[in-house]
Backbone of each chain as nested JSON, in Angstrom:
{
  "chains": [
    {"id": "A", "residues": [
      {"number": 1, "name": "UNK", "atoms": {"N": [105.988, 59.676, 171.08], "CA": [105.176, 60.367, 170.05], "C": [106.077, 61.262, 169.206]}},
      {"number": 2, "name": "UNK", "atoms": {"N": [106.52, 60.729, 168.102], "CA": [107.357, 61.686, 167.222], "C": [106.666, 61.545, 165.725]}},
      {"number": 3, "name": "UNK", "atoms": {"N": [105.477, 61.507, 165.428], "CA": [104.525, 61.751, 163.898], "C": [104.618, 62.932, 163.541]}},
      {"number": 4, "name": "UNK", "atoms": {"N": [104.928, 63.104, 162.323], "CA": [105.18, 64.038, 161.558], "C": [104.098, 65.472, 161.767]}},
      {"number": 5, "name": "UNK", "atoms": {"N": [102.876, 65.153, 162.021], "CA": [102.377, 65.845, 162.042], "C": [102.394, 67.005, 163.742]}},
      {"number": 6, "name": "UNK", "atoms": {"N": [102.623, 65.957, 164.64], "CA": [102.974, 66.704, 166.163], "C": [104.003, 67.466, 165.641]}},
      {"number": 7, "name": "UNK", "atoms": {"N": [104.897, 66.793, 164.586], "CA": [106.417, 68.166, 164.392], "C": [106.152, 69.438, 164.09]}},
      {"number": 8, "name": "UNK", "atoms": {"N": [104.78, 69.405, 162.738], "CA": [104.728, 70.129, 161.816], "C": [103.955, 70.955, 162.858]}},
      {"number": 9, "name": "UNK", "atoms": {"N": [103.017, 70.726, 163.79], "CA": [102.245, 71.569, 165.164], "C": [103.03, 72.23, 165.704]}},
      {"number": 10, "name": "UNK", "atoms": {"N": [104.406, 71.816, 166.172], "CA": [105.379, 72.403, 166.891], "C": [106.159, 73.429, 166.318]}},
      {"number": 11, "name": "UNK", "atoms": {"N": [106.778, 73.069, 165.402], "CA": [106.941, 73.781, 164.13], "C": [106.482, 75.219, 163.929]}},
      {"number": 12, "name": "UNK", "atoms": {"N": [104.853, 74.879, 163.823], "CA": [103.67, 76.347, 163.288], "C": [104.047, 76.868, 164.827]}},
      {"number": 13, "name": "UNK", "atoms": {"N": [103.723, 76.079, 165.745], "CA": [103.711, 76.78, 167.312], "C": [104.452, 77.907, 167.331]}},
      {"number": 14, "name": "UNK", "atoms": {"N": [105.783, 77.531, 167.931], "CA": [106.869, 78.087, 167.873], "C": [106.763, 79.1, 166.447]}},
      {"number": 15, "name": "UNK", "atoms": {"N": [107.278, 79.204, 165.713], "CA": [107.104, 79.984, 164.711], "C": [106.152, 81.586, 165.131]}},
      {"number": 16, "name": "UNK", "atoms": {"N": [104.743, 80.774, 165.506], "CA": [103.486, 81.927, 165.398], "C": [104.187, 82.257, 166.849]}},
      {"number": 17, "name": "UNK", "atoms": {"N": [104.204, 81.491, 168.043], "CA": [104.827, 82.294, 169.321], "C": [106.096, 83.471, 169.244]}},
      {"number": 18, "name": "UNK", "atoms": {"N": [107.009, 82.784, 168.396], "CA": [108.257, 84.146, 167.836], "C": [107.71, 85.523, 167.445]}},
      {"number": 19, "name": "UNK", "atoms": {"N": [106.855, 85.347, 166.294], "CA": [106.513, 86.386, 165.568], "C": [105.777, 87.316, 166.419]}},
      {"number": 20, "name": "UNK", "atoms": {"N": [105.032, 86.464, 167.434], "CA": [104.326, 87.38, 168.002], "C": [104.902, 87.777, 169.516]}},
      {"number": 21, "name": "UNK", "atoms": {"N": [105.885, 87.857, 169.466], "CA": [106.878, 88.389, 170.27], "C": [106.906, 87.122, 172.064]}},
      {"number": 22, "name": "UNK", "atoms": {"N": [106.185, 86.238, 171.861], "CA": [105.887, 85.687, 173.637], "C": [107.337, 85.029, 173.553]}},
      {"number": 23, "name": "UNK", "atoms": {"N": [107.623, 84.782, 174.584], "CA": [108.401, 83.685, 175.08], "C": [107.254, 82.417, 176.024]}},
      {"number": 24, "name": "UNK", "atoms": {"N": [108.285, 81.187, 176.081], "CA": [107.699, 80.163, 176.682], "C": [107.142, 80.532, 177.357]}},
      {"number": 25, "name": "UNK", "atoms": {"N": [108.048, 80.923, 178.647], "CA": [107.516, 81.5, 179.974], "C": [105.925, 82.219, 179.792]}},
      {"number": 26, "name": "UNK", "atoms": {"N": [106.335, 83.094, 179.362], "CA": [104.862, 83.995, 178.766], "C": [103.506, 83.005, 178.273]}},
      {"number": 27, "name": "UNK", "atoms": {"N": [103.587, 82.471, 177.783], "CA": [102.53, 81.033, 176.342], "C": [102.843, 80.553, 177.922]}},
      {"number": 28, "name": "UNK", "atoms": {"N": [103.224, 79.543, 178.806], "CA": [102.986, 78.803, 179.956], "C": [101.897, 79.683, 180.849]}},
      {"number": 29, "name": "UNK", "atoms": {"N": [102.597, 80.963, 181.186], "CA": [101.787, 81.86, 182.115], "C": [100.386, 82.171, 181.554]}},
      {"number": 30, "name": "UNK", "atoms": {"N": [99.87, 82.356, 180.257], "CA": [98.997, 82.402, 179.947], "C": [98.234, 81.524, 179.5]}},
      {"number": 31, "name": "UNK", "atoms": {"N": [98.498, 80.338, 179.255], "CA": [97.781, 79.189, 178.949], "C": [97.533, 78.329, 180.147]}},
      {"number": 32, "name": "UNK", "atoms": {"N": [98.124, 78.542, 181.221], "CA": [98.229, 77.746, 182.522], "C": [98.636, 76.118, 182.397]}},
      {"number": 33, "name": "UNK", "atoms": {"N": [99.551, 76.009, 181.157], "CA": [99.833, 75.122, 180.802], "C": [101.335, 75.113, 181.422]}},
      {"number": 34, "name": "UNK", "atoms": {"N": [102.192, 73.974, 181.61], "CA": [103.598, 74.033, 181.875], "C": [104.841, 74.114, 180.655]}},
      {"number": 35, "name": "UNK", "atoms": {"N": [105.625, 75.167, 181.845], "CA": [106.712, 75.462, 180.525], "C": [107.579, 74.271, 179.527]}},
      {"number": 36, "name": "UNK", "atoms": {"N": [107.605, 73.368, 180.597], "CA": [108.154, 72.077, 179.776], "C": [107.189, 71.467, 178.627]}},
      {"number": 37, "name": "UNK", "atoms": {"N": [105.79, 71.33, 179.355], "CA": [104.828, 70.98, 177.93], "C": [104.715, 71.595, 177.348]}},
      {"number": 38, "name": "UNK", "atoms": {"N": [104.915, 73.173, 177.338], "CA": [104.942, 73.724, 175.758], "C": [106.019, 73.245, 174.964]}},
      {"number": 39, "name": "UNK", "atoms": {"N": [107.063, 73.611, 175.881], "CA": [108.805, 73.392, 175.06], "C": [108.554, 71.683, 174.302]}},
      {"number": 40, "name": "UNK", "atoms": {"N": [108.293, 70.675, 174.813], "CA": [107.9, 69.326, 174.791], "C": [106.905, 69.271, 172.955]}},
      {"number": 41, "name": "UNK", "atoms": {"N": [105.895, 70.566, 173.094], "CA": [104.684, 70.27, 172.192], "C": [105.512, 70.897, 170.965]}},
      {"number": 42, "name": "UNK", "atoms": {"N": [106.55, 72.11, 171.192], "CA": [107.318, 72.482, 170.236], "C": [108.357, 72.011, 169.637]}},
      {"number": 43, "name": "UNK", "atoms": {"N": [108.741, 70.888, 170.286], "CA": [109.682, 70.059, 169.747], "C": [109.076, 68.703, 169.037]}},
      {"number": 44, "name": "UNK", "atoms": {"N": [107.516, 68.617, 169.135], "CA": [106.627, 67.579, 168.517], "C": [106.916, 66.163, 168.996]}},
      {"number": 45, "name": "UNK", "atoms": {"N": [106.624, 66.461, 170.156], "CA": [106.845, 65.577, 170.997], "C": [105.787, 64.936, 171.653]}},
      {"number": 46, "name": "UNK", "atoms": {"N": [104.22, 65.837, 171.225], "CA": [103.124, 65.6, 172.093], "C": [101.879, 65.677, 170.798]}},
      {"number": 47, "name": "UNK", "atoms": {"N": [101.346, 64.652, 171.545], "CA": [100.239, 64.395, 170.454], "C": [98.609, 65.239, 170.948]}},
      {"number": 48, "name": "UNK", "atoms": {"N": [99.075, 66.95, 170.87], "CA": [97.915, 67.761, 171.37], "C": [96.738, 67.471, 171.087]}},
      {"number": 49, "name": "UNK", "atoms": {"N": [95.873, 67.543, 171.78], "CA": [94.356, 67.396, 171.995], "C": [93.862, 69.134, 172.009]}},
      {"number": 50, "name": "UNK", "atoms": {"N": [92.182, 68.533, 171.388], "CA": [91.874, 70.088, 171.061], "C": [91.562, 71.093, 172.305]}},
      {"number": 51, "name": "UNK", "atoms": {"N": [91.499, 70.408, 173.834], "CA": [91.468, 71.624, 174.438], "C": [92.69, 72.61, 174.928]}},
      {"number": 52, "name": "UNK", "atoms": {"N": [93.991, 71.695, 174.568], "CA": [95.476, 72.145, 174.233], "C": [95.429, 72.945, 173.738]}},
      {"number": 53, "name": "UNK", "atoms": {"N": [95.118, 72.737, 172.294], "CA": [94.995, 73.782, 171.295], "C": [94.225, 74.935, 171.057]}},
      {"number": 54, "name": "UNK", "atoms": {"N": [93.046, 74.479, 171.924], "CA": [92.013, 75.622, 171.812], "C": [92.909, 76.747, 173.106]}},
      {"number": 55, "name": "UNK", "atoms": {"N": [93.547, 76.195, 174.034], "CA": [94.048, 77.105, 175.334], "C": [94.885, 77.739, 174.52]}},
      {"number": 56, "name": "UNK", "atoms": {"N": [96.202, 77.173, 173.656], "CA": [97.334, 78.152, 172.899], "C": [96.923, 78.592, 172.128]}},
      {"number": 57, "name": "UNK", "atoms": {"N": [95.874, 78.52, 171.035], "CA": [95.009, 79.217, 170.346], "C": [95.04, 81.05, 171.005]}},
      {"number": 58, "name": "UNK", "atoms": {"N": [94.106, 80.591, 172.065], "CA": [93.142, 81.84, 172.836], "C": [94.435, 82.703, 173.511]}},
      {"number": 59, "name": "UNK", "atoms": {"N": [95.603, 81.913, 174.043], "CA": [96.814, 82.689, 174.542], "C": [97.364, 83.616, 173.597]}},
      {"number": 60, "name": "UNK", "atoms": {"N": [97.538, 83.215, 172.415], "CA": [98.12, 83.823, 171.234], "C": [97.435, 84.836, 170.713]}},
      {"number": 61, "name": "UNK", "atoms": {"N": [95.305, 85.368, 170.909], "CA": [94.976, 85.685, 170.107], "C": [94.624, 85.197, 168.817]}},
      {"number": 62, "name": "UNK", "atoms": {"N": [94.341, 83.452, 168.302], "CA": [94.109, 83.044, 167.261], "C": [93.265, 82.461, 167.252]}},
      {"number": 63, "name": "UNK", "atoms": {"N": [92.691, 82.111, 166.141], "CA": [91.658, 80.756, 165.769], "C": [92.795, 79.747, 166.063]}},
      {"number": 64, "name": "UNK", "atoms": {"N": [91.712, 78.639, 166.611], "CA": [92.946, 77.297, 166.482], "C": [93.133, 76.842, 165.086]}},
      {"number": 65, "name": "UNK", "atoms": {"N": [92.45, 77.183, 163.665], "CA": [92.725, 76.921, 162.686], "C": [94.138, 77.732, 162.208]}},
      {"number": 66, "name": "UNK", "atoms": {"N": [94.118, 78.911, 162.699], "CA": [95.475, 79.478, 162.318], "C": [96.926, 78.778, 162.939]}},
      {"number": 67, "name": "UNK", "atoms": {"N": [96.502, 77.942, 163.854], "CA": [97.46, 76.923, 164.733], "C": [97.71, 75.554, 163.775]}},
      {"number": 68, "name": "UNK", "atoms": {"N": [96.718, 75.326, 162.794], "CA": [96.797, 73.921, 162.305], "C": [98.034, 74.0, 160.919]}},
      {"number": 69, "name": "UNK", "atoms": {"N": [99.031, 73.163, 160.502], "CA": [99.967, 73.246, 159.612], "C": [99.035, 72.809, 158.581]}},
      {"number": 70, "name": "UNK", "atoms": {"N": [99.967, 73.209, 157.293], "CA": [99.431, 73.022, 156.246], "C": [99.724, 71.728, 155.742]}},
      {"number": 71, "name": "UNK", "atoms": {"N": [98.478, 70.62, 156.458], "CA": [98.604, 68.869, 156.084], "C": [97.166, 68.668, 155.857]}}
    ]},
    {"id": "B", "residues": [
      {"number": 1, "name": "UNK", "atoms": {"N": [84.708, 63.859, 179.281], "CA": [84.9, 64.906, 178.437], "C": [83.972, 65.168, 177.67]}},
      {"number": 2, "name": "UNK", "atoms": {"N": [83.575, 66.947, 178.22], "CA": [82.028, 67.1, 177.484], "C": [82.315, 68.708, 177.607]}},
      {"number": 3, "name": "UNK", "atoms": {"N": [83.797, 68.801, 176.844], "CA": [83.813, 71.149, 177.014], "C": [83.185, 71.046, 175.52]}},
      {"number": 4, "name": "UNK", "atoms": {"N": [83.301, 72.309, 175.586], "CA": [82.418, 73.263, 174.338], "C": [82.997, 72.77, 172.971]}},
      {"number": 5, "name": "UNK", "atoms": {"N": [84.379, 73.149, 173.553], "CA": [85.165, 72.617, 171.861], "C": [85.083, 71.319, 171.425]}},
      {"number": 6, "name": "UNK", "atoms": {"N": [84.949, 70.611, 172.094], "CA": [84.815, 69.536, 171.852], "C": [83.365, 68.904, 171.267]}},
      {"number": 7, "name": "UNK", "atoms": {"N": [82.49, 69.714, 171.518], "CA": [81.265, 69.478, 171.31], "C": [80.984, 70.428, 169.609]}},
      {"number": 8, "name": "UNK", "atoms": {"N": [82.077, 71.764, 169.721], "CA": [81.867, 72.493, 168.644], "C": [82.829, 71.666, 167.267]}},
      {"number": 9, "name": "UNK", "atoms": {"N": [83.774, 71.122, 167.892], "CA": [84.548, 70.095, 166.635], "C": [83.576, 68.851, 166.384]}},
      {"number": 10, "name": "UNK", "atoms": {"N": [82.685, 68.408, 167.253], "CA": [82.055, 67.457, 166.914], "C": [80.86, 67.588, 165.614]}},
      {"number": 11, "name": "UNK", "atoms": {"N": [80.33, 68.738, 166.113], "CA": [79.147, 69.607, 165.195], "C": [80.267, 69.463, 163.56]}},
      {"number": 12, "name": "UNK", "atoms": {"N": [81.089, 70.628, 163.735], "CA": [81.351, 70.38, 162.434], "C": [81.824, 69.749, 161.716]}},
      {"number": 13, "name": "UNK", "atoms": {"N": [82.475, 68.068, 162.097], "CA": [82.997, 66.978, 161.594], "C": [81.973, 65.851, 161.523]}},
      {"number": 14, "name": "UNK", "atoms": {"N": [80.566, 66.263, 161.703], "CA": [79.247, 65.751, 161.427], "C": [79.113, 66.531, 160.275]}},
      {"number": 15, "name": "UNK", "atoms": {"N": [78.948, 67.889, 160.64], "CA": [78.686, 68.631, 159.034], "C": [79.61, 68.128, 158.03]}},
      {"number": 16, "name": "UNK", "atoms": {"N": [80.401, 68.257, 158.051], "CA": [81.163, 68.326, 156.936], "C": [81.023, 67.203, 156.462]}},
      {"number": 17, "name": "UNK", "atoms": {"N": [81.142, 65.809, 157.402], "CA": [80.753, 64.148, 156.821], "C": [79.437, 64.212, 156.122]}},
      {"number": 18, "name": "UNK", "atoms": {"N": [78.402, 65.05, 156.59], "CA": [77.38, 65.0, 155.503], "C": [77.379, 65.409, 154.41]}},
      {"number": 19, "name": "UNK", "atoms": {"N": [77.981, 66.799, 154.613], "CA": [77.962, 67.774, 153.47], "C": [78.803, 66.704, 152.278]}},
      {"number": 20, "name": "UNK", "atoms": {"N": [79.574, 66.204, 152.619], "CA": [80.29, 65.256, 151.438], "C": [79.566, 63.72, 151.179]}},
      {"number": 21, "name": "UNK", "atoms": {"N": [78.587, 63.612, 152.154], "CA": [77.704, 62.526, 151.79], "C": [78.722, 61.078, 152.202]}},
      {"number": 22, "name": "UNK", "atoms": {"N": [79.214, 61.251, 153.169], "CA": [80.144, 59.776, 153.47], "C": [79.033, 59.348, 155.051]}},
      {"number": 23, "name": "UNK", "atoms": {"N": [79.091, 58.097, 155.155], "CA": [78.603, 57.622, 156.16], "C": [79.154, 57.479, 157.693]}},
      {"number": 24, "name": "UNK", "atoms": {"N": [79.0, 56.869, 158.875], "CA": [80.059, 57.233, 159.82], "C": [81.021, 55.879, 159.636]}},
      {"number": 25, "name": "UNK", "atoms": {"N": [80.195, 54.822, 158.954], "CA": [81.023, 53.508, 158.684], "C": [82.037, 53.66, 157.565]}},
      {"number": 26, "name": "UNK", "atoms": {"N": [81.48, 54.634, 156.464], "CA": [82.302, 54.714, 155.454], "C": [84.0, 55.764, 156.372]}},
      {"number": 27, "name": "UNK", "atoms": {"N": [83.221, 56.968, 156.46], "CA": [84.353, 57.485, 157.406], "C": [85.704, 56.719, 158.489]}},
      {"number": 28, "name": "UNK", "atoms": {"N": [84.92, 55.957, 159.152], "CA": [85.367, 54.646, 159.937], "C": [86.337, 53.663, 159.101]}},
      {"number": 29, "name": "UNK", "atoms": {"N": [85.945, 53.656, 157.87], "CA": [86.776, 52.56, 157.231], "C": [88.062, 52.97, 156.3]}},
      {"number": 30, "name": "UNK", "atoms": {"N": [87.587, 54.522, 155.959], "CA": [88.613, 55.234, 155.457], "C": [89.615, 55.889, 156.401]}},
      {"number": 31, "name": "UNK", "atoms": {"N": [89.32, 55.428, 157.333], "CA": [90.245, 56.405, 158.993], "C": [91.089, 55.261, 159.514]}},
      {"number": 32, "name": "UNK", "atoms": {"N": [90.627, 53.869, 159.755], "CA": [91.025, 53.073, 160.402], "C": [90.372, 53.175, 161.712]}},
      {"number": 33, "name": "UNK", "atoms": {"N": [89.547, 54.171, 161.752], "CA": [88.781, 54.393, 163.601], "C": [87.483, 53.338, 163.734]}},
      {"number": 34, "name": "UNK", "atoms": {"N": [87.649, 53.249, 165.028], "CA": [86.268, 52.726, 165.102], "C": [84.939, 53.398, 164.618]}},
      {"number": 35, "name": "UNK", "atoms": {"N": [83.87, 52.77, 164.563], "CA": [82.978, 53.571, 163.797], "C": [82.383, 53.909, 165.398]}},
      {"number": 36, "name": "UNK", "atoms": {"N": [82.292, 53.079, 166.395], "CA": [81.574, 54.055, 167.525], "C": [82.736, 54.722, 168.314]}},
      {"number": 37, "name": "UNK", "atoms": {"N": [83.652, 54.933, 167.894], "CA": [84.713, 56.176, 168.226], "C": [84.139, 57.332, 167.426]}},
      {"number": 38, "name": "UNK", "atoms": {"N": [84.119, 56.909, 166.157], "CA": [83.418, 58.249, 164.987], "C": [82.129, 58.999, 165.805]}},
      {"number": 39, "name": "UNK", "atoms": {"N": [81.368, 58.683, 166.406], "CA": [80.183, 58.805, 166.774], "C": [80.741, 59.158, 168.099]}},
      {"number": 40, "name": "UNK", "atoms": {"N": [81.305, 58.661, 169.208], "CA": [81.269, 59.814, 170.437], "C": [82.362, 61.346, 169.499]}},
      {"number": 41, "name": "UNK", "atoms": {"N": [82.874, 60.959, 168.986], "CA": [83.63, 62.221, 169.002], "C": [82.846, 63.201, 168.38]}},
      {"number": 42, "name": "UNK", "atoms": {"N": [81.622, 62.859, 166.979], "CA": [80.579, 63.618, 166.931], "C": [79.612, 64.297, 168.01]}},
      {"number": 43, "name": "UNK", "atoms": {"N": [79.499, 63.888, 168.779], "CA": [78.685, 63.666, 169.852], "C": [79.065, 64.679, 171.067]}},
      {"number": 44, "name": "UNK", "atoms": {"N": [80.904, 65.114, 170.729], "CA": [81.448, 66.048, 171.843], "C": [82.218, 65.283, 173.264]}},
      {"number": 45, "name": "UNK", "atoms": {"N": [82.295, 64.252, 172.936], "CA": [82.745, 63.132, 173.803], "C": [84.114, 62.587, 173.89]}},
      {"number": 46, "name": "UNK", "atoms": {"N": [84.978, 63.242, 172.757], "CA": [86.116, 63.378, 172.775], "C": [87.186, 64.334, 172.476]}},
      {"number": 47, "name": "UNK", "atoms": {"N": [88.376, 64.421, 173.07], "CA": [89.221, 65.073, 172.869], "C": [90.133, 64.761, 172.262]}},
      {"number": 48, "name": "UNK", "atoms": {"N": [89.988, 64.979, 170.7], "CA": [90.366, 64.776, 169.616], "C": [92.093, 65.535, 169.643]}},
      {"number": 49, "name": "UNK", "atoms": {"N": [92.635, 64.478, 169.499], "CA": [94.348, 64.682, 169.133], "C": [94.838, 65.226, 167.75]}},
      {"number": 50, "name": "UNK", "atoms": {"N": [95.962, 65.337, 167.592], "CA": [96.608, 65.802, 166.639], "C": [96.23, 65.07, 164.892]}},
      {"number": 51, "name": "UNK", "atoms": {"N": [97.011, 63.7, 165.59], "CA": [97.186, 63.081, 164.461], "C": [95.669, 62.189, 164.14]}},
      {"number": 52, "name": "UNK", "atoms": {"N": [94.698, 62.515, 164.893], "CA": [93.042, 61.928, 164.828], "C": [92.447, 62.354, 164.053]}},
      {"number": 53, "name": "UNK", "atoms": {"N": [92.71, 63.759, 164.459], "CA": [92.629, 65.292, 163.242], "C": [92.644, 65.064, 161.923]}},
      {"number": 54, "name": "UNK", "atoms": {"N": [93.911, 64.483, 161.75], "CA": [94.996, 64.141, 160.644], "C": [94.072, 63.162, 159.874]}},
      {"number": 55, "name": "UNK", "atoms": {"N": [93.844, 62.129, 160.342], "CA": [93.211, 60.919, 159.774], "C": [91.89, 61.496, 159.376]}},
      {"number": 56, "name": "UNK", "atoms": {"N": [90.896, 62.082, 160.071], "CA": [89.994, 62.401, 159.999], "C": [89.932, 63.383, 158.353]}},
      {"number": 57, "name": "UNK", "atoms": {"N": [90.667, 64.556, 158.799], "CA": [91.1, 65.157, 157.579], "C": [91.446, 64.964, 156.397]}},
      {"number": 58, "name": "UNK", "atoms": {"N": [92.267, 63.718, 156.494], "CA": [92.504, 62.86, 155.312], "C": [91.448, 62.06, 154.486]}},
      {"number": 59, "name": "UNK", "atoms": {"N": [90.714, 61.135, 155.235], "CA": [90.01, 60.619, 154.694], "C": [88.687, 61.724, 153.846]}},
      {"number": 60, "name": "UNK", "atoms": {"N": [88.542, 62.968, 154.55], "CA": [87.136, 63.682, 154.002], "C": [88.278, 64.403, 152.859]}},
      {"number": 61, "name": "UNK", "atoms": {"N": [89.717, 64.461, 152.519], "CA": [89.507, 64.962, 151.243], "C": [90.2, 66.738, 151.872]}},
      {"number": 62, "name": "UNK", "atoms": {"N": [90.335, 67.126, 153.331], "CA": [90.815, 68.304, 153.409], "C": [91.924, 68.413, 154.306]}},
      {"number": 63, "name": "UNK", "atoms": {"N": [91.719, 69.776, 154.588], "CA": [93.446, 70.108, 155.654], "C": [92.698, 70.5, 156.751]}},
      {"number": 64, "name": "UNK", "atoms": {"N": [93.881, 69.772, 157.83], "CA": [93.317, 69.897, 159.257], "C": [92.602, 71.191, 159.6]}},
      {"number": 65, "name": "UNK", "atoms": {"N": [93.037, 72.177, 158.951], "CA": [92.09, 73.54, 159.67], "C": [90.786, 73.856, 158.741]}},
      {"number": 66, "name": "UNK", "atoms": {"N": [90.336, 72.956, 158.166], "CA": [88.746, 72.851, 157.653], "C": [88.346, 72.306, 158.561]}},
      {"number": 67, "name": "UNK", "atoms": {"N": [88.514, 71.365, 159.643], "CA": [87.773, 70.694, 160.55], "C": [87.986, 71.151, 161.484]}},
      {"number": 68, "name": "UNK", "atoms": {"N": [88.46, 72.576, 161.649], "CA": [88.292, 73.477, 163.274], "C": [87.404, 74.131, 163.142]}},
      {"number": 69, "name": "UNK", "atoms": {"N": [86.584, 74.312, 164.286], "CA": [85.353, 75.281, 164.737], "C": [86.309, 77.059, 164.775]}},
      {"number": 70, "name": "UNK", "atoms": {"N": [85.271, 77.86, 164.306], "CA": [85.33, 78.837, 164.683], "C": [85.682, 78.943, 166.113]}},
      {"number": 71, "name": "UNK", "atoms": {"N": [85.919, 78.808, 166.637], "CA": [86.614, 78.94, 167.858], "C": [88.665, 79.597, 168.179]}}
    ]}
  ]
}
């Protein structure tokens, strides 16, 4: 799975995770998701499904619309 | 698969197909999806991916984060 659009997800991911100070570790521990599948979803590698998104959404503090790239 | 979000992305990718007056066949044919794929995922029956999003989004004319639920 390497579509442009999983990049551009990974991409926003990472990005909004920096700014808002988490590390992986942190976004894994709170999403109860694994550290490799985040690292994996940030490198657009994974073709997320919305309860993915709705979990890193809610970890971050966001709407999952603030998660979606601009496509 | 029957969580909330899934049921709340379904609601509003029904709305919005109406609100623009497209059918679930017309939708279906502009997506490449099946048309009774179109219909469970209305329905809350699926866990709608990235690039599903994408297609979906495309064909109604917007950007993936018009077709996220408040959530």
């Amino acid at each position: 799975m390497n579509e442009e659009i999983c990049v551009r997800f990974g991409e926003k991911l990472r990005n909004t995770r920096l700014e808002l100070g988490y590390s992986q570790e942190e976004l894994s521990f709170k999403t109860g998701l694994h550290r490799t599948y985040i690292s994996s979803v940030e490198r657009g590698k994974r073709n997320v499904s919305l309860t993915n998104i709705k979990k890193l959404a809610d970890a971050l503090g966001l709407k999952m619309k603030d998660l979606m790239p601009e496509l």
